[in-house]
Every structure is written in C-alpha cells, then in structure tokens.
LUMTOR-225530 format. One record per residue (C-alpha): chain; residue in one letter; residue number from 1; x, y, z. Coordinates in Angstrom, 1 decimal. Layout:
<atoms>
ATOM chain resn resi     c1     c2     c3
ATOM     A    a  NUM      X      Y      Z
...
</atoms>
This chain:
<atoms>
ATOM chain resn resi     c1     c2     c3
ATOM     A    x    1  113.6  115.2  112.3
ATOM     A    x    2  112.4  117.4  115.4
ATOM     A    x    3  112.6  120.6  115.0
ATOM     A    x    4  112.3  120.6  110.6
ATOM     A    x    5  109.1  119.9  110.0
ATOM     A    x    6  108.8  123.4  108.2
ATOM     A    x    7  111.7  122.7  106.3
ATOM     A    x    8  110.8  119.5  105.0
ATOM     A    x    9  107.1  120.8  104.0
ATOM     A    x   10  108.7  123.9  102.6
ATOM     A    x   11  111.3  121.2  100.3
ATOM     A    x   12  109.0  118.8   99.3
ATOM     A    x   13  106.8  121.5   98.2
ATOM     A    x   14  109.4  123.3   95.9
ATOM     A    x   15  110.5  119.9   94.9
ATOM     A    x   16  107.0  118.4   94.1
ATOM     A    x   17  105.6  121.5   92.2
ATOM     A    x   18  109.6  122.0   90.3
ATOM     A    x   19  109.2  118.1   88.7
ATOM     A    x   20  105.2  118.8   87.9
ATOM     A    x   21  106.5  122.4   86.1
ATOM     A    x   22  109.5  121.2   84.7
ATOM     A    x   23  108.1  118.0   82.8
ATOM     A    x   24  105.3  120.5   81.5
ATOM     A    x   25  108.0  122.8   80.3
ATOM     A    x   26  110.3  120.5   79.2
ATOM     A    x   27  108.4  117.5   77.4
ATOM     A    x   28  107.6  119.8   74.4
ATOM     A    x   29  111.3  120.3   73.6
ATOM     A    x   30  111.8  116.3   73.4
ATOM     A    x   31  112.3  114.8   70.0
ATOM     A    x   32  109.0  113.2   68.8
ATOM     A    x   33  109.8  109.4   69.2
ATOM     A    x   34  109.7  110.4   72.7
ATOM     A    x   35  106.4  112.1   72.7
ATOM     A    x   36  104.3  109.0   71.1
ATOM     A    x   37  101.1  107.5   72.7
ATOM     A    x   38  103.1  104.4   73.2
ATOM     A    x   39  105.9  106.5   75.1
ATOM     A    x   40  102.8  108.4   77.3
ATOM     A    x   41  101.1  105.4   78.2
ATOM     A    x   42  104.0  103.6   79.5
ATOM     A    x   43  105.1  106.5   81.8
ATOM     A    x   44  102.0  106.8   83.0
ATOM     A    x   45  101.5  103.0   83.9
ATOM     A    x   46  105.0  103.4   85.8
ATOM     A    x   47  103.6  106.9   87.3
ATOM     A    x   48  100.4  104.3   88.6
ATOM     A    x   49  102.8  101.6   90.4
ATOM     A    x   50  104.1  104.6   92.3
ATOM     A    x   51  100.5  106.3   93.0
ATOM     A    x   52   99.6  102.4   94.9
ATOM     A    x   53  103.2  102.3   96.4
ATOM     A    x   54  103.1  105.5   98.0
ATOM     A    x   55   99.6  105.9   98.9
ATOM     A    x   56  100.2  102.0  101.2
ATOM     A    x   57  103.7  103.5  102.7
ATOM     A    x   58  102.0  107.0  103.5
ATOM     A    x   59   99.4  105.0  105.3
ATOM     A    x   60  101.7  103.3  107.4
ATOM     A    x   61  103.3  106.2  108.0
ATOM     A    x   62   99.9  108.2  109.1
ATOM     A    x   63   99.3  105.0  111.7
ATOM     A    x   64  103.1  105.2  112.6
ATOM     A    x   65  102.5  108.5  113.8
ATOM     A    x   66   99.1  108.3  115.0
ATOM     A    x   67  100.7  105.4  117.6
ATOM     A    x   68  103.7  107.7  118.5
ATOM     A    x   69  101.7  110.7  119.6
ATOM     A    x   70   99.1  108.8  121.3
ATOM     A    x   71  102.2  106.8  123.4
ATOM     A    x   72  103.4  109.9  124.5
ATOM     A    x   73  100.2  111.4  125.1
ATOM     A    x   74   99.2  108.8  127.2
ATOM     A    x   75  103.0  108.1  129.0
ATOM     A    x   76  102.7  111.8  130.0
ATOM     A    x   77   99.6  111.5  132.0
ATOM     A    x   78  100.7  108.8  133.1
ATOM     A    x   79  104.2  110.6  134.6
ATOM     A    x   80  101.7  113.1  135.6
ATOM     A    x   81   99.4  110.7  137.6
ATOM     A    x   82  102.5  109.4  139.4
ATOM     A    x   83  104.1  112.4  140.5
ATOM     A    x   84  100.7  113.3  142.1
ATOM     A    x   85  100.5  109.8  143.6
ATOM     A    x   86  103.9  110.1  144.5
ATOM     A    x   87  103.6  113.5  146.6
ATOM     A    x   88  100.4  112.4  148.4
ATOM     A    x   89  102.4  109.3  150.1
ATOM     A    x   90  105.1  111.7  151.0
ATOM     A    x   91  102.8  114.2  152.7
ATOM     A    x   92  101.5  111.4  154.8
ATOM     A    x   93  105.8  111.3  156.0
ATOM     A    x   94  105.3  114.3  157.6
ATOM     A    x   95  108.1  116.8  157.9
ATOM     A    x   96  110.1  113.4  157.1
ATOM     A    x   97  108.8  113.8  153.3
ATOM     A    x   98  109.2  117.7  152.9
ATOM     A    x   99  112.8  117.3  151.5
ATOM     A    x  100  111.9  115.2  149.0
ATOM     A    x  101  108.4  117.1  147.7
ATOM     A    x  102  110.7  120.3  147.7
ATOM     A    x  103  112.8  118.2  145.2
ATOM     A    x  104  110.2  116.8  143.2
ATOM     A    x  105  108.5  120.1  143.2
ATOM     A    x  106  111.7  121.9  141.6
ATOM     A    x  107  111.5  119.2  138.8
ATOM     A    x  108  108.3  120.1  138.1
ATOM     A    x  109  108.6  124.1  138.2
ATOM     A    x  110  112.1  123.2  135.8
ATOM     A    x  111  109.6  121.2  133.8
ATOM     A    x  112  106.9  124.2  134.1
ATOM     A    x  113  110.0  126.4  133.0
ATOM     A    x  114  110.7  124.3  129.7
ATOM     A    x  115  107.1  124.1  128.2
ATOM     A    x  116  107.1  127.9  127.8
ATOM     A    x  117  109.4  126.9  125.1
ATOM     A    x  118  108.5  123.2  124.4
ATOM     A    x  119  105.6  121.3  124.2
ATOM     A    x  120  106.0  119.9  127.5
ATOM     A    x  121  108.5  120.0  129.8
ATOM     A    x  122  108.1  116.6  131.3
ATOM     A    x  123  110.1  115.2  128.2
ATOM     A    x  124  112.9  117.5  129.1
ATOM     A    x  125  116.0  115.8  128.6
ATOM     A    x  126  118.1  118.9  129.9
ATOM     A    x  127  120.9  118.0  132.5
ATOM     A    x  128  119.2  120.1  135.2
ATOM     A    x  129  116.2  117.8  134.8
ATOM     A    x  130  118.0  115.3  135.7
ATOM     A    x  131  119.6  116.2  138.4
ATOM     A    x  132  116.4  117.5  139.8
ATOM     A    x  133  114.7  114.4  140.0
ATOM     A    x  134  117.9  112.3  141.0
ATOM     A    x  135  118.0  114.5  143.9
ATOM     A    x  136  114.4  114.1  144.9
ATOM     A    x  137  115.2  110.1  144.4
ATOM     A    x  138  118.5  110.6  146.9
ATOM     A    x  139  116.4  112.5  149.2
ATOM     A    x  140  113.9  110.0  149.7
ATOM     A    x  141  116.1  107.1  149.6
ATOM     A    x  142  117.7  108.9  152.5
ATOM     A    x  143  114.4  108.9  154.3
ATOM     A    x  144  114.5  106.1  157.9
ATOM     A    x  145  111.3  104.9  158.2
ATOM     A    x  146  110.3  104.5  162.0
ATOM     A    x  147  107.6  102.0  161.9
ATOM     A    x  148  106.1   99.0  159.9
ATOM     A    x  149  103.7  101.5  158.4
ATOM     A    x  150  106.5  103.9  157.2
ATOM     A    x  151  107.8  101.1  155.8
ATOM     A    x  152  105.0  100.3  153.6
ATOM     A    x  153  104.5  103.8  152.8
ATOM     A    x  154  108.3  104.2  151.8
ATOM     A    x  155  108.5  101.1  149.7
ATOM     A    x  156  105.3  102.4  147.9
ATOM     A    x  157  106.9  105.9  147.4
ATOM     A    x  158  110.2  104.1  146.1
ATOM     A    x  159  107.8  102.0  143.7
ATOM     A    x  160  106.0  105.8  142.2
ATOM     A    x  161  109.5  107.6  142.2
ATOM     A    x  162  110.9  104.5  139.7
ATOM     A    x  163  107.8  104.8  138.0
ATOM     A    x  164  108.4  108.5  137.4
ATOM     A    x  165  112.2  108.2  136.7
ATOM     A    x  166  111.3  105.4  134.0
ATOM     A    x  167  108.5  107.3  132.7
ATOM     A    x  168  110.5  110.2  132.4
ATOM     A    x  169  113.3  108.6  130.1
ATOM     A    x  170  110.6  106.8  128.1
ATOM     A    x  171  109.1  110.3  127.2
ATOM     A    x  172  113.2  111.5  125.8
ATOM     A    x  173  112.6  108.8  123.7
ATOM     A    x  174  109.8  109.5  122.1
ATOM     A    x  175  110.5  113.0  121.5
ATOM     A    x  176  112.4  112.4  117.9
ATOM     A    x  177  110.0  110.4  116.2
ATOM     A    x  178  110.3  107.3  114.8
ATOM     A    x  179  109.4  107.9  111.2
ATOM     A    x  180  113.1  107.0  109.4
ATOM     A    x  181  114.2  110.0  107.2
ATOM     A    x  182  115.3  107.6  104.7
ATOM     A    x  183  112.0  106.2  104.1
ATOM     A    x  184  110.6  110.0  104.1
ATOM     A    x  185  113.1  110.5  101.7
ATOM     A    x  186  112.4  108.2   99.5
ATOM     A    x  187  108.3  108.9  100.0
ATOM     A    x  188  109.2  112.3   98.5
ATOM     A    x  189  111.4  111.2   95.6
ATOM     A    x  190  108.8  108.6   94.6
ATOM     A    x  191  105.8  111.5   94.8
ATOM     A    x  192  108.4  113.7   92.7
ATOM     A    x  193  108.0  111.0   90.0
ATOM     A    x  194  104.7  111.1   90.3
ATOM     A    x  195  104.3  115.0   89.7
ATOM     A    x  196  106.7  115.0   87.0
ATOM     A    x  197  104.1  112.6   85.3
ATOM     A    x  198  101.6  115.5   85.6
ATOM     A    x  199  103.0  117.6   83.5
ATOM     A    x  200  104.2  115.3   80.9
ATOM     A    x  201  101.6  116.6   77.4
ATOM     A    x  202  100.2  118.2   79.6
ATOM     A    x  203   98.8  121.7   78.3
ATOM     A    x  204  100.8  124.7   79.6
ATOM     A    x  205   98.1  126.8   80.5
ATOM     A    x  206   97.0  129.0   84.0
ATOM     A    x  207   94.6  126.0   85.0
ATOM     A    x  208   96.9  123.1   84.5
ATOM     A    x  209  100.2  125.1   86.6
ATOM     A    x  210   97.9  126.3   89.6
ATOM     A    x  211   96.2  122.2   89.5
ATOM     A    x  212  100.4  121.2   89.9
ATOM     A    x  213  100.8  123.9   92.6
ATOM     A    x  214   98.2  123.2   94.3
ATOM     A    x  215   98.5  119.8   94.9
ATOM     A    x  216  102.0  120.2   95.6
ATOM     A    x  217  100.8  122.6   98.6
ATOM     A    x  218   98.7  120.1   99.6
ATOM     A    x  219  100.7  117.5  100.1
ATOM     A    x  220  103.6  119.1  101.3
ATOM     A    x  221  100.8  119.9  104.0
ATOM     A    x  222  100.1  116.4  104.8
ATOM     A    x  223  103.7  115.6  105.3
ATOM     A    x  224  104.3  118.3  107.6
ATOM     A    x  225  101.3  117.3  109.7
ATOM     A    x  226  102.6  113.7  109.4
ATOM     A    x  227  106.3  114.9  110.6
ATOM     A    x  228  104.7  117.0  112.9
ATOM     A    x  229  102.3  114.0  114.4
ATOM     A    x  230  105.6  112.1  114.5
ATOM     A    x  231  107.5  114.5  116.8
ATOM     A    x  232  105.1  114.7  119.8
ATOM     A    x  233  106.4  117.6  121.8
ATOM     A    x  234  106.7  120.1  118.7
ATOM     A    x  235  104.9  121.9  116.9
ATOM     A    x  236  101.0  123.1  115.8
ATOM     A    x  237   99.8  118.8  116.8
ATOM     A    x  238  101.5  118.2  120.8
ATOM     A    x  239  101.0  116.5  123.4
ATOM     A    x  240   99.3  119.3  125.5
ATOM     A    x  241  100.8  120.7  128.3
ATOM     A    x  242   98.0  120.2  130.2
ATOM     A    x  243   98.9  117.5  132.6
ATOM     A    x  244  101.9  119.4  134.1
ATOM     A    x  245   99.9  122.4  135.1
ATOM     A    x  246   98.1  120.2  136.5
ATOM     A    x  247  100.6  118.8  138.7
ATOM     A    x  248  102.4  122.0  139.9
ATOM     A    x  249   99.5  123.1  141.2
ATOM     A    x  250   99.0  120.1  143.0
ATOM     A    x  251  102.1  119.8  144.5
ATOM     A    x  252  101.9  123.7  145.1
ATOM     A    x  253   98.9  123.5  147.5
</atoms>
C-alpha cells in the first residue's frame, strides 16, 4: 500500500458517500413491502453488527499501525546510534580506519541523497545503498589489526557494522506496512454497508446529504492517516529524518 494512501482515501471517500446517496435516492423507488417498519428495523439491526465489527477491527488496525511506526522510528535511531558508534571506533584506527569511514560516509550522503525524496533514506533499499555499505563492510574486514588492542577495537567495529547492516534490512521491511489490503478492503466494504444504511428513509434534504458527505470525508480521513501511520517512511505522519542529519554531520566533522 506505500505510496496509495491518497488513493485509497480519495476511493473510500467516493465509495462511502455513493452507498449513503444512493440508498437515499433509491429506497423511495422500492415497492412498499420493502419500505415497512419491520423491513427498517431489521436493516438497521444488521447495519449495528457491522457498526461493533468495524469499530473492534479499526481499533486493531489504529494499534497495528501505532506499533509499526513506533518500530521504525525507534530501529532508525537505533541505525543512527550505531553508525556514530561505529565511526568513533574507526577513528581511534587511525589512517587504518579512513577507508572504511569514507565508505560508510558515502552510504550515508547516498542516504542523505534519498530523504530529499523519501522520508528517510536510511530505509533505502536502492542497489547503490547496498553496495555502499557492503563496501564499507569489505573495507573494514580488510583492515590487519597490529595489536591485542586493535584487535578488540576491530572485533567491536565488526560487532556495530553487523548491527548496522541488520538494522538496515530490518528498516526495508518495514517500509510497506503490515496492514493486509484484504482486511482494508473488506473494512471499507463493511463501512459501505454501513453508509448505505444512512440513507435508507432517510429524508432527501440539504442537511441529511452534507451529514452523509461529511462523514464520508471524515472517515476516508481516518483511513488515510491509518494507511499513512502504516507506511512509516511516506507521507504527512514519518519517521523524521532527523537522525540521519544527525549522523552526516557527525561523520563529516
């Protein structure tokens, strides 16, 4: 779903506020038997199962996102954290550790790079990312350490740059969502029902159609911030890009 929200507010929206109209349109032209108390009260008894239904499955899906973008918001000051880490052990190499903090510095300016467009580039899962920081891990891993205590510091440099590289691959993951579009889907069909139960003898009047609209434009709104919430690097609610400025100028100084 990255990369739709607006759609899917935009659909749910026309699709919401078309069954709310249409019912108010189109129960008037439906033979009388079909327009009896009886007939009302029933479909508003099923429009009430779906009202409970939807309201528990949006709530799970509110907390579903609310984990999601606090996961990623946390793993990417986390990444952040280690890559700083990571750079002070190499500066205490010497010129032994440049190699690699040039590398790990052009995966972060690549990073930089990608959040003019995304939310953050540390969740780039571009090829060229890659390869940047599989060349800083070559370069280090290339490193001789000369003494007991270059030993220590090179085994504790491994230990950040798998951290980073793990991190990394854990942030790609995230970047999706894990909200299933079936079970949005079927969220929005089920609030459909619901709306066309609006409009069923319901006056057609001014106040009644902009009630409809309105609440149609209101909760297309909540599932767009809901979508939005779910996809943590997109969008009006992302993780902020914060933490990587943070870092290049860290490993700039």
């Amino acid at each position: 779903m990255a990369g739709h929200e607006f759609s899917v507010a935009i659909l749910v929206f026309f699709l919401l506020s078309g069954a709310g109209l249409a019912s108010l349109l189109l129960h008037r032209k439906l033979p009388d038997r079909y327009r009896q108390d009886d007939t009302a009260a029933i479909i508003r008894m099923v429009a009430n199962v779906f009202v409970v239904v939807t309201s528990l499955v949006l709530g799970l899906m509110v907390n579903s996102a609310k984990n999601t973008f606090e996961t990623a918001d946390r793993d990417v000051h986390a990444i952040a954290t280690e890559i700083i880490l990571l750079d002070k052990l190499l500066r205490r190499f010497g010129e032994a550790g440049d190699e690699v903090r040039r590398d790990l510095l052009n995966y972060v300016k690549q990073a930089s790079a990608v959040a003019r467009t995304k939310a953050n580039g540390l969740a780039d899962s571009s090829q060229r990312g890659e390869d940047l920081l599989d060349r800083a891990g070559e370069s280090l891993r290339a490193i001789t350490p000369t003494s007991g205590a270059q030993m220590a510091l090179w085994e504790q440099a491994l230990t950040k740059y798998q951290a980073v590289f793990d991190l990394r691959w854990k942030l790609v993951q995230q970047a999706d969502g894990t909200i299933p579009s079936a079970l949005l889907a079927m969220v929005v069909l089920w609030l459909a029902l619901i709306f066309g139960s609006f409009g069923y003898r319901a006056p057609a009047n001014f106040i009644v159609v902009l009630s409809i609209l309105l609440a149609a434009a209101l909760m297309a709104a909540t599932i767009y911030l809901i979508v939005d919430m779910d996809v943590p690097f997109g969008g009006p609610m992302s993780v902020s890009r914060g933490p990587i400025d943070r870092v290049l100028a860290a490993l700039s100084r």
